[in-house]
C-alpha positions, 0 to 999 in steps of 0.5 A: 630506126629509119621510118620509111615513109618519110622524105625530107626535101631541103631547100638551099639553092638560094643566092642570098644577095642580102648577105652581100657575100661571096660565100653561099648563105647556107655555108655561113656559120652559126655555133661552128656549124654552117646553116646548112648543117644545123638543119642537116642534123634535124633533119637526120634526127628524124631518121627519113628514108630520104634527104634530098638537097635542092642545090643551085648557087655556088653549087659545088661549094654548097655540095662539098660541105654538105656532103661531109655533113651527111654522106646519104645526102642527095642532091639534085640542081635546080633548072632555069625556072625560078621558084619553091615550087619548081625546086620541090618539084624537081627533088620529087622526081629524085624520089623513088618512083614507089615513094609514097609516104610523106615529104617534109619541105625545109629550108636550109637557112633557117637553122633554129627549127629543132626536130622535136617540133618537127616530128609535131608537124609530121603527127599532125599532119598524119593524125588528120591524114592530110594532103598538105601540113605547114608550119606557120607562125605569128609575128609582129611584124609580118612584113616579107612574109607569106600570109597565111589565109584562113576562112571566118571558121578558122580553116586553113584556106591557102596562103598569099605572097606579100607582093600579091597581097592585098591590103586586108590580107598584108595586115594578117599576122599568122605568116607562113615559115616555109615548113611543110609536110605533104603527102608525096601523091599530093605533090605528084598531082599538083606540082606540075600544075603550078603557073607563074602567073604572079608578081614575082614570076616564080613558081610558087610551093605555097600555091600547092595548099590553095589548089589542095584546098580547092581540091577538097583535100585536107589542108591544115596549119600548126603554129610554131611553139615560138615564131623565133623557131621559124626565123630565116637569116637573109643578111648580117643582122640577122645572122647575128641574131640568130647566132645570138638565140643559138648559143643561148639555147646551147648554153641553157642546155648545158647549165641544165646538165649540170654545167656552171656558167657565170655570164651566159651573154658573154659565155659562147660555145659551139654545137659540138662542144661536149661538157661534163658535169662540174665544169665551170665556165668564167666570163669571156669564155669561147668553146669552138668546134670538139673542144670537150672539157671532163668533170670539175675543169675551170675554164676562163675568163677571157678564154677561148678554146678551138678543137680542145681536149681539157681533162678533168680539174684542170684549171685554163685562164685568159688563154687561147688555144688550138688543138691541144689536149690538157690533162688532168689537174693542169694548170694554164695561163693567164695569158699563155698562147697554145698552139696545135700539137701542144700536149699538156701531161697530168698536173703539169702547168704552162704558166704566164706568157708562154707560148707552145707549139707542137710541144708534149710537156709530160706530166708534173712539168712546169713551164712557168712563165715568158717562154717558147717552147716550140718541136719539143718533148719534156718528161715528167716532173721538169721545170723549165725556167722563166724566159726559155726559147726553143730556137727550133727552126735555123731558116730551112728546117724545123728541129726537136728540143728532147728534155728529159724527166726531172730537170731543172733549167736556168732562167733565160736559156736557149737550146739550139735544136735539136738538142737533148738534155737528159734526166736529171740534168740542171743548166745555169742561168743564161746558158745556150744550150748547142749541145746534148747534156748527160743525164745529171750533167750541169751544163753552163755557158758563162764567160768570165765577168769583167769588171772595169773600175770607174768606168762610169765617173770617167764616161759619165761625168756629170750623171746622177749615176756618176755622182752615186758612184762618188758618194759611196767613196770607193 
């Protein structure tokens, strides 16, 4: 249920010129999810009555995905003046003027934060009706951080930017996340008083907490179960990082479901793959974007799978494929290459260096192996012989291939779309296909072997092939 009381105020107007991108930090991906879009998700976890997006760089990029993220997303840009502060208080003004609950502050560029810390946040900050709540953690290295500043009793007193600290205060450890929650009419009071009066010119939200303070109003801190949690990604490096503890996190997930996977550190799948229970994944296997895969499927090594349908006890080995569906009991690979629109029947096998494209292979049909199989539907219990090509495009157009039921093609044919070879029919080894071929037809286009007695000795005198040929005596 949506808890009325609850804002959430996201933070993505940030240009992120470390990224050195022409894309905005926020929309780069992290297991098949731009940035923005895992903290989108948490946020939507905690069911606010509000979501408003603070947007500035690449704002029209920056709306368009977000808003196919979460369409009840509002979005508000962020004016000439610099700052957290200034960003806050803008989106406050977007709230409805009767909002009066708590308003949660997060930034779109760290996506490790989950909701479940969160909502510990938010009972926290309500449990002790505090004006203000942040989330801070403790690191090593601290540098670059905001430091949080607490009195010799431990109480939260405010929090100073690393260019305005001192050199007592930038050998603090405890650093601010930049994760708050804050009464509404807190914000309200104080953000139009905030001055820029600082290294950076910039209106700072970290100032809220000290004037609160100074106030007499509850401040406090809660620290986050892991500092990872709180890591924001501000260029390649840390990109990758981030990527890297994502995708661990998913894949501990799923081996906790019930999922076998061999090499987690070279096993990678996305936020939104779904998986059954007795799925195995082999080393080097890639699961992006709604790849599902049902119960007892194999899947690698040396696999990687994009927007995937893989049904249950189907076996996929060193394969790529995209936007295909596998059914039930399949086989694929090794090294086949399935493109979109290919539709795997039941028990049906797609064998070694088989190419498919735009393709239904109907259940119990096989495609061994060194094909192409392009514009094609093929019924049930076909086999289509080593070394076939659907010569389905003429240089203007794309025409189908038809293979009924229960055929069974020669090595190397070529059919010359479009073309239909009905149930049951057989074609010899070589033939080209470039007409239809009847129901129980065999269909052979053989011209009549020549054969040119001493060919060889008289053109290659002198060869070891030549001399062979001698020796025998004929």
């Amino acid at each position: 249920m949506t808890d009325p009381n609850l804002a959430i105020i996201v933070l993505a107007a940030g240009q992120g010129t470390r990224m050195r991108s022409r894309q905005p930090k926020v929309l780069h991906m992290i297991a098949g999810r731009p940035m923005l879009g895992h903290v989108l998700v948490t946020a939507r976890a905690l069911e606010p009555a509000h979501v408003i997006a603070v947007v500035r760089h690449e704002r029209d990029a920056v709306v368009a995905i977000a808003a196919e993220l979460m369409s009840e997303l509002v979005f508000v840009d962020q004016d000439d003046t610099p700052g957290t502060g200034r960003a806050v208080e803008l989106a406050v003004e977007a709230l409805p003027p009767g909002f009066e609950g708590d308003v949660v502050v997060v930034s779109g560029d760290v996506p490790l934060l989950d909701a479940a810390t969160l909502a510990s946040l938010i009972e926290t900050h309500r449990g002790v009706s505090a004006a203000a709540t942040l989330l801070s953690a403790v690191l090593e290295d601290a540098t670059g951080y905001g430091r949080v500043l607490r009195n010799a009793t431990g109480i939260l007193e405010g929090i100073v930017e690393q260019r305005d600290a001192t050199p007592d205060q930038a050998r603090i450890t405890e650093v601010n996340s930049g994760t708050y929650v804050f009464s509404a009419a807190a914000l309200r009071e104080q953000l139009p008083l905030i001055g820029t009066r600082n290294a950076q010119g910039e209106k700072y939200l970290t100032d809220v907490v000290g004037m609160l303070r100074a106030a007499g109003a509850t401040v406090t801190a809660v620290t986050a179960p892991q500092a990872w949690m709180v890591s924001g990604v501000n260029d390649r490096v840390q990109l990758a990082e981030a990527s890297r503890r994502m995708n661990a996190l998913i894949v501990t997930r799923w081996q906790l479901d019930g999922v076998t996977v061999t090499d987690p550190a070279t096993t990678w799948i996305d936020a939104d793959v779904v998986l059954a229970e007795d799925v195995e994944l082999l080393p080097g296997t890639q699961l992006r974007g709604a790849t599902l895969v049902a119960r007892g499927a194999s899947i690698g090594p040396d696999t990687t799978l994009v927007d995937c349908e893989i049904g249950e006890n189907a076996v996929v080995k060193r394969t790529d494929a995209t936007l295909a569906v596998i059914g039930a009991g399949a086989t694929v690979g090794p090294f086949a290459y399935l493109r979109p629109g290919t539709y795997l029947g039941a028990d049906g096998k797609i064998g070694t260096f088989v190419e498919t494209k735009n393709s239904r292979i109907g259940a119990g049909s096989k495609v061994p192996h060194l094909s192409y199989i392009g514009d094609t539907t093929v019924g049930e219990g076909s086999n289509i012989g080593a070394g076939t090509i659907t010569a389905n495009y003429d240089g203007v157009t794309k025409s189908p291939t038809v293979v009924g039921s229960h055929v069974r093609t020669g090595s190397h044919n070529v059919f010359v779309a479009p073309v239909t070879i009905g149930d049951g029919a057989y074609t010899g080894a070589g033939t080209v296909v470039r007409k239809d071929v009847p129901a129980g037809a065999l269909a052979i286009s053989i011209a009549p072997q020549r054969n040119m007695p001493g060919w060889v000795e008289e053109n290659r005198a002198g060869s070891a092939a030549a001399s062979a040929a001698e020796a025998t005596g004929e």
